[in-house]
C-alpha positions, 0 to 999 in steps of 0.5 A: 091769722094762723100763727105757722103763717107768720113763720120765716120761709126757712121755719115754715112746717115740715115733718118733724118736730121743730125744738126750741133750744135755751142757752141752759139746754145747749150747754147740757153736752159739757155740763152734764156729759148729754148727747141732748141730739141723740136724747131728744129725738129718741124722746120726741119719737121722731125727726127733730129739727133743732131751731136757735133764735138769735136771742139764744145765740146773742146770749151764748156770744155773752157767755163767751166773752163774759162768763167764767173760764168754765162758761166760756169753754162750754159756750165755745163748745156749744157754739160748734155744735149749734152751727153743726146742729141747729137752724137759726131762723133768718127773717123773724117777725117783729113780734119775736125780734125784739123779745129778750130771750125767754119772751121770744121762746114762749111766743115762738112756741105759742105761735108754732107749736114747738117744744122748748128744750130748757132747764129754768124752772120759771120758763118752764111753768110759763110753757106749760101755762099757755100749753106748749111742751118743754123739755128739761132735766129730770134728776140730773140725769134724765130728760123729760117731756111735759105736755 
């Protein structure tokens, strides 16, 4: 079965490129002062839609009650621009529901064909094993395209 056929109705392809956001990535505008809406479409080449799964969200929920006094700053301000910015897929199929996060960005990205934007290393490689391109942080500074 063609992976883009067992997408939400909301996720179905469109023109554009769809983005994967990792928590890491949503917190980069506060972190490292990155306009991440603005730089990614400009490194893609085109129309972006910003795509959160519900693993991402659940994580930056955490961060807001959990984390450091800094964390949770930056993750309340994440969390508006997420709902400004981001789609949030609504009827995900099992095979991505009950993933913890990173699982649920490869298989997303596997079955889809979107990029995931994210700054850990480890997923990172993962990505580019099955080869899906990710987006991260070149020099602290720069974002950067694999694939």
């Amino acid at each position: 079965m063609d992976g883009a056929r067992s997408l939400p109705n909301n996720l179905q392809p469109s023109y554009g490129t769809k983005v994967l956001l990792d928590t890491n990535f949503l917190l980069l505008p506060f972190q490292r002062q990155i306009d991440i809406f603005d730089e990614i479409p400009r490194l893609i080449g085109g129309h972006v839609h910003f795509v959160l799964l519900p693993q991402i969200i659940d994580e930056l929920e955490w961060l807001q009650s959990e984390g450091t006094a800094k964390e949770k700053r930056a993750a309340e301000s994440a969390h508006q621009l997420m709902e400004q910015f981001c789609q949030v897929p609504t009827d995900l199929p099992a095979s991505i529901q009950d993933l913890d996060a990173d699982s649920a960005l490869l298989r997303f990205a596997q079955e889809t064909g979107a990029v995931v934007a994210t700054n850990d290393g480890a997923l990172r490689r993962k990505l580019i094993k099955q080869g899906s391109r990710a987006i991260f942080l070149r020099k602290l500074a720069v974002l950067a395209l694999t694939g």
